[in-house]
Backbone as numpy.savetxt, mean C-alpha at the origin, in Angstrom:
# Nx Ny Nz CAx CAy CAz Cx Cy Cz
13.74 -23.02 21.99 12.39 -23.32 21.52 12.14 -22.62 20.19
11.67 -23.36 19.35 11.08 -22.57 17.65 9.77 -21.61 18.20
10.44 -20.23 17.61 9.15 -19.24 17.61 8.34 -19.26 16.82
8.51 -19.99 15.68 7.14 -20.16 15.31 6.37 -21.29 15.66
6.56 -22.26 16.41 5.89 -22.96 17.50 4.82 -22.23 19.15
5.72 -20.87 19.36 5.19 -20.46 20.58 5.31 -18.98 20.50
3.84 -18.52 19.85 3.43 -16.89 19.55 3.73 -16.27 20.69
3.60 -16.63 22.27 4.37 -15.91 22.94 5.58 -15.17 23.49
6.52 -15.85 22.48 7.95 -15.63 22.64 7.87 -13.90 22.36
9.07 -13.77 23.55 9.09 -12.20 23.29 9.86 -11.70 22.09
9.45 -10.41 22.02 9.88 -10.09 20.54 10.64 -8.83 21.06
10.87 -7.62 20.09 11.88 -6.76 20.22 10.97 -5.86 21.00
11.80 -5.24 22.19 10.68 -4.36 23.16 10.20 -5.01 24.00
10.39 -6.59 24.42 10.09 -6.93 24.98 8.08 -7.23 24.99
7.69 -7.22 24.03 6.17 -7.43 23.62 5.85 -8.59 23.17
5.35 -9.42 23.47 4.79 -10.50 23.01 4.19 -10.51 21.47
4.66 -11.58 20.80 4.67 -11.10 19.21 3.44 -10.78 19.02
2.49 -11.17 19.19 1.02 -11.21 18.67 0.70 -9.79 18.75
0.79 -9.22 19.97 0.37 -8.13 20.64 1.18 -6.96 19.83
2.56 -7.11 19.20 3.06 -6.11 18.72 2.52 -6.32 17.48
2.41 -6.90 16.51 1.40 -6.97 15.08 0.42 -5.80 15.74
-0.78 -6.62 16.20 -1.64 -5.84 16.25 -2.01 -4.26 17.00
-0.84 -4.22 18.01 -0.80 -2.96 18.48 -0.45 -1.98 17.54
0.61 -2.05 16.66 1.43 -1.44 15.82 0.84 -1.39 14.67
-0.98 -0.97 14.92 -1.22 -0.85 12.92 -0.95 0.58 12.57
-0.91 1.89 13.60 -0.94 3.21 13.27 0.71 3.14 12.45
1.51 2.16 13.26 2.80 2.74 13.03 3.17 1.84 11.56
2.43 1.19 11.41 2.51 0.26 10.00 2.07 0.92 9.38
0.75 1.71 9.33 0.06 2.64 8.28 1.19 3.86 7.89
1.69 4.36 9.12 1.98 5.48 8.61 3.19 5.15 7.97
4.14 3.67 7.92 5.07 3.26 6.99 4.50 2.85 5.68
3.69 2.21 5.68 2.91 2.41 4.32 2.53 3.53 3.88
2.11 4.60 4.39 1.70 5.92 3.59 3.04 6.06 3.48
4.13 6.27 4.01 5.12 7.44 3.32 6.17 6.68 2.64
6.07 5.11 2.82 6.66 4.46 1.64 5.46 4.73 0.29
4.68 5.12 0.25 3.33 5.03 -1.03 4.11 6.38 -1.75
3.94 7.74 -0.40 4.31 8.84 -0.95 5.70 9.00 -1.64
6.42 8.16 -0.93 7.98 7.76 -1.65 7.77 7.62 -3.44
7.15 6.27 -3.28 6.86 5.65 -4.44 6.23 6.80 -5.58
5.44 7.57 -5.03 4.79 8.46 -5.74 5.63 9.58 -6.22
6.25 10.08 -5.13 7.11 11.27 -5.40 8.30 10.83 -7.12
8.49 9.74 -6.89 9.60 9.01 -7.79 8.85 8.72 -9.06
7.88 7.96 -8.88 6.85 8.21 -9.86 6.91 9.27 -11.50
6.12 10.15 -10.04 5.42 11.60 -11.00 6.84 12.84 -11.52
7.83 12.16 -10.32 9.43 12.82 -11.06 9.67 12.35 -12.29
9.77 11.04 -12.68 10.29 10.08 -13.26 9.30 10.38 -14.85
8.55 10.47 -14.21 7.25 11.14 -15.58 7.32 12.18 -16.17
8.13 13.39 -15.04 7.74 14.86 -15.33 8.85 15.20 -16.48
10.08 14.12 -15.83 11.20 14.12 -16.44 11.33 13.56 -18.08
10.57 12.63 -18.44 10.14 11.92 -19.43 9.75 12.80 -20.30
8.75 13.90 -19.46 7.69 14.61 -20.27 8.69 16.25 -20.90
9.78 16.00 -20.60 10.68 16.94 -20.79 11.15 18.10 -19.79
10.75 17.49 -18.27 11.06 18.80 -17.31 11.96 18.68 -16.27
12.93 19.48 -17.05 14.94 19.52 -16.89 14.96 18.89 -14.87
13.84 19.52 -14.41 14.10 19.33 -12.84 13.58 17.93 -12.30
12.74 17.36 -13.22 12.04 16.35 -12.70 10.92 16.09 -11.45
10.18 17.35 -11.48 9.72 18.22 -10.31 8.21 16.73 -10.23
8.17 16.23 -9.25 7.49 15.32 -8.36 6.18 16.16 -7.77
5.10 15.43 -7.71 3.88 16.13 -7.59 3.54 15.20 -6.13
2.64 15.67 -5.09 2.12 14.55 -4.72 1.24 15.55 -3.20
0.45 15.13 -2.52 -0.25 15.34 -1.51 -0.47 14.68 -0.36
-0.24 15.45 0.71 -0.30 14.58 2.00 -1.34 13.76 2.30
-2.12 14.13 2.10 -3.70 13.18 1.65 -3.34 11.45 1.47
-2.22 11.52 0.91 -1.61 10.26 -0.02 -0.77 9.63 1.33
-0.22 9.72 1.88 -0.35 9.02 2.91 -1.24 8.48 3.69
-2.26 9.27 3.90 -3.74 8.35 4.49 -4.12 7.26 3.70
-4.05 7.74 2.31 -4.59 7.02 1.71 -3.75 5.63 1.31
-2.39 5.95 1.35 -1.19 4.25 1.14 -1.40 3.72 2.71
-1.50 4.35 3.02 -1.57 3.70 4.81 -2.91 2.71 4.71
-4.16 3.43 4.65 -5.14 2.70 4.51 -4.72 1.71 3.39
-4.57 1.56 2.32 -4.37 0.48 1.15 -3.59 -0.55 1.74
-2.23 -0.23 2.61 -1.23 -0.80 2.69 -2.20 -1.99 3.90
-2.80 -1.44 5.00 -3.76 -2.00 5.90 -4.54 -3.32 5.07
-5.29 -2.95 4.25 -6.03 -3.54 4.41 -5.54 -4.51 2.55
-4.48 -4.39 2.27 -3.73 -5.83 1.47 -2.99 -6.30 2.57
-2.51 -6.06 3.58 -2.25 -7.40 4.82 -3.18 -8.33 5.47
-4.15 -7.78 4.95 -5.65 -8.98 5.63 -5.57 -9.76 4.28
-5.11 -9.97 3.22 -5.49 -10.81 2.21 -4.61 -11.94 2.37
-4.95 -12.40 1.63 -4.59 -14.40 1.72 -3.48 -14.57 0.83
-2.31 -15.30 1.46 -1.42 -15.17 0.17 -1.32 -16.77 -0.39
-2.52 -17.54 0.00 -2.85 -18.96 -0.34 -2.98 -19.29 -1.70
-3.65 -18.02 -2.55 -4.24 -18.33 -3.96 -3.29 -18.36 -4.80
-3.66 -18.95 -5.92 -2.52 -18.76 -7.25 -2.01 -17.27 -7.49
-0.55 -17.16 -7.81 -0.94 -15.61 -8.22 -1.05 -15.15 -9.13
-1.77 -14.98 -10.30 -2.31 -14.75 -10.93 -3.71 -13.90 -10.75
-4.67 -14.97 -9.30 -5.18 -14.35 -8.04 -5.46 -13.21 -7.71
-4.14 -13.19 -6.94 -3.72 -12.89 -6.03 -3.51 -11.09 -6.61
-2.80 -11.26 -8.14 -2.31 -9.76 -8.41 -3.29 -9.34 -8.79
-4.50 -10.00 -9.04 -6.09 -9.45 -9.75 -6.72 -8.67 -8.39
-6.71 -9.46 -7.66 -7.43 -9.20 -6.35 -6.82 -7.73 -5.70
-5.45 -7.91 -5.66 -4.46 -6.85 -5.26 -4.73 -5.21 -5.75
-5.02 -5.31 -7.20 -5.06 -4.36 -8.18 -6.50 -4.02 -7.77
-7.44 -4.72 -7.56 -8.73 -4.25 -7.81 -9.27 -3.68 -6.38
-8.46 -4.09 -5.27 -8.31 -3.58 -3.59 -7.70 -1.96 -3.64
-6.60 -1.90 -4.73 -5.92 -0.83 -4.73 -7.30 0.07 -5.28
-7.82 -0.12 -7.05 -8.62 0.50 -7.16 -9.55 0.69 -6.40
-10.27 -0.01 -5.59 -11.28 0.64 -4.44 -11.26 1.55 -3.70
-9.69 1.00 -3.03 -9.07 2.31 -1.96 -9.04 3.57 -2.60
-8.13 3.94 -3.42 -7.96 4.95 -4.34 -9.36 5.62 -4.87
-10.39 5.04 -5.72 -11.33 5.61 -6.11 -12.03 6.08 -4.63
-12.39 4.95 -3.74 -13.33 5.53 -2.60 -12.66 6.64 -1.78
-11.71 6.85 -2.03 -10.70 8.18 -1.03 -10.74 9.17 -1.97
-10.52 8.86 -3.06 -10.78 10.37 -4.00 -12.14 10.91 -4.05
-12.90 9.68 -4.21 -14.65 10.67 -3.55 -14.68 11.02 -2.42
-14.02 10.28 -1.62 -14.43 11.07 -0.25 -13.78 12.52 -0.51
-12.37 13.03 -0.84 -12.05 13.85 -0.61 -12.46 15.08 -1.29
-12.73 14.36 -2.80 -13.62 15.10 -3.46 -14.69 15.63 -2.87
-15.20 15.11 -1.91 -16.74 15.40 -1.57 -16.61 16.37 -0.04
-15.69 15.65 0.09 -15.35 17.05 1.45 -14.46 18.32 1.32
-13.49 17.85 0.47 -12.27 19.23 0.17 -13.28 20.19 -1.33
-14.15 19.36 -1.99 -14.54 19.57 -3.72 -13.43 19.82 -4.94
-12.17 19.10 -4.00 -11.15 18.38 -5.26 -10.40 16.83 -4.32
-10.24 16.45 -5.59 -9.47 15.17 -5.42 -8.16 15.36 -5.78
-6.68 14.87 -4.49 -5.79 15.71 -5.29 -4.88 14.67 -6.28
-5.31 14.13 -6.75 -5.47 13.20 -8.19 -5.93 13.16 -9.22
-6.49 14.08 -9.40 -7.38 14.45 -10.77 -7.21 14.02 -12.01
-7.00 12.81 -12.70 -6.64 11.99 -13.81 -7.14 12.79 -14.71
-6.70 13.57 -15.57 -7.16 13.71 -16.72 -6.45 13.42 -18.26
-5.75 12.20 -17.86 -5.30 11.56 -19.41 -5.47 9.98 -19.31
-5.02 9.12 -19.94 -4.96 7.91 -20.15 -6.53 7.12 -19.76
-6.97 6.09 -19.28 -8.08 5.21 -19.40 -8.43 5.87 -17.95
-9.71 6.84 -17.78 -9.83 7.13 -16.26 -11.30 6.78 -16.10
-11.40 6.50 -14.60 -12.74 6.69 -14.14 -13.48 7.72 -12.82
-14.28 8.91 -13.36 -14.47 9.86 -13.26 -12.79 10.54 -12.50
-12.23 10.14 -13.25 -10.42 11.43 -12.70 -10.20 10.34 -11.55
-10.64 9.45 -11.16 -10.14 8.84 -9.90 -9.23 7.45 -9.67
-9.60 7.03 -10.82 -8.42 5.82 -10.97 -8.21 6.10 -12.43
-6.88 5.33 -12.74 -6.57 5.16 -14.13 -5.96 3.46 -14.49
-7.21 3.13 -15.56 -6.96 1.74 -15.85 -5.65 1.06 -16.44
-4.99 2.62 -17.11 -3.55 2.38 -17.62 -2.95 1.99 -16.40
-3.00 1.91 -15.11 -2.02 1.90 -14.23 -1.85 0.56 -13.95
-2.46 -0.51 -14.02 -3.22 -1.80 -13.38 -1.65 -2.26 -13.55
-0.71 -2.26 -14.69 0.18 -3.32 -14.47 1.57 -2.52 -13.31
1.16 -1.46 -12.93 2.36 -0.32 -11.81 1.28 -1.13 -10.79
-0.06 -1.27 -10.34 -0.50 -1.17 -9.55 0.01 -2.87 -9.32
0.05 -3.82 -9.78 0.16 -5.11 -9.97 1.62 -5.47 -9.29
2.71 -4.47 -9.85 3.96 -4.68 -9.09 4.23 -4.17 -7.39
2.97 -3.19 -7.81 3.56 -2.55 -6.33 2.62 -3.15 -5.04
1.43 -4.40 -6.05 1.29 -5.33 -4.90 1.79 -6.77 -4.78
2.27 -6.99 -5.56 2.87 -8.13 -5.53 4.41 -8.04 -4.68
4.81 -7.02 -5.25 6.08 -6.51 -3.76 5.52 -6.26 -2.41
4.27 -5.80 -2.52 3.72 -5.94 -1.27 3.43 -6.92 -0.70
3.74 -8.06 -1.20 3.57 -9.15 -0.41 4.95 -9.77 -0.10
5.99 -9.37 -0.44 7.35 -9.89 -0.26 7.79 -8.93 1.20
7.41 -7.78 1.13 7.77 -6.86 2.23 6.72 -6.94 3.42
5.35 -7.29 3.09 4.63 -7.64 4.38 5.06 -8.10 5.69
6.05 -9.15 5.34 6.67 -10.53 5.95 7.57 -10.54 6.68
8.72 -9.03 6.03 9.89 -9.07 6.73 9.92 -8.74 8.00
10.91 -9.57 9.17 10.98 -8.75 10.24 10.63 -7.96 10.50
10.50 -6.61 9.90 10.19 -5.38 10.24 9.09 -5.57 11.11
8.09 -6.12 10.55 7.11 -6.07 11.21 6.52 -7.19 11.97
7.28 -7.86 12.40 7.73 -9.03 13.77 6.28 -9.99 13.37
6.08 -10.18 12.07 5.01 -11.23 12.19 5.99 -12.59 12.04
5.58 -13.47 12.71 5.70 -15.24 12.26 5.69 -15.17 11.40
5.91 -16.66 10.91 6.03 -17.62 9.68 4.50 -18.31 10.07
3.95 -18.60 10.62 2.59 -19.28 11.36 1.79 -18.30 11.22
1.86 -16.93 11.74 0.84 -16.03 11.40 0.78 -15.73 10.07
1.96 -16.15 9.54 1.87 -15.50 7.62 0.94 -16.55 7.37
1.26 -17.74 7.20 0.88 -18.84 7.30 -0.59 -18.76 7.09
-1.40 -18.70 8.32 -2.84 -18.42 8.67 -3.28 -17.28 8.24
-2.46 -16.60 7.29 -3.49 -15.17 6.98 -3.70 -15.52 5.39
């Protein structure tokens, strides 16, 4: 029988596909945060190194996993129906929300954000507008990796989202 005909077919673990999507958002988040922190660590190396520092010493905060986890969450509820062109506008400007609204929060509970922008196009230290075309790739790959097995969704549930 085609599984993407019959959402009940069992999946790995013996879980009915539907049920493992949605059971499994903690364990999706926390692969999105520490693939984010990955991304980041490589990042701010890759920069430090640029900027002339022999070790390439990587900056980053555990914070930043809550916060790619949450981002990573909630670009899987988006539609991958639209043009993309769309699609990477929409992507970028989801990222900036997440990002700015987590740096106030943390700002407002810790009284630092551990992001503190202070060069290139910023808004109040919490996003940086220079980033939009890093932020653009790393959602538009986010939509190629959404999909894979890994995370036992259909072709029908991609489909409908």
């Amino acid at each position: 029988m085609n599984p993407d005909l019959n959402p009940t077919l069992k999946q790995p673990f013996g879980v009915p596909q539907a049920e493992t999507h949605s059971q499994l958002w903690p364990v999706r988040a926390l692969c999105y945060g520490l693939l984010g922190l990955l991304l980041e660590s490589l990042f701010t190396g890759l920069r430090a190194a640029l900027d002339g520092d022999r070790f390439a010493a990587s900056t980053s905060s555990l914070w930043s996993i809550l916060v790619y986890g949450l981002g990573g969450l909630m670009l899987e509820g988006r539609s991958s129906r639209s043009r993309v062109a769309v699609r990477v506008t929409m992507n970028v400007l989801l990222i900036y929300a997440v990002e700015y609204t987590t740096g106030a929060l943390l700002r407002a509970l810790l009284g630092h954000c551990p992001w503190e922008y202070t060069r290139g196009w910023h808004v109040n230290g919490l996003v940086r507008l220079d980033y939009a075309p890093l932020w653009a790739l790393v959602g538009f790959g986010f939509e190629s990796w959404r999909g894979s097995p890994f995370w036992w969704v259909s072709r029908s549930e991609r489909r409908a989202s």
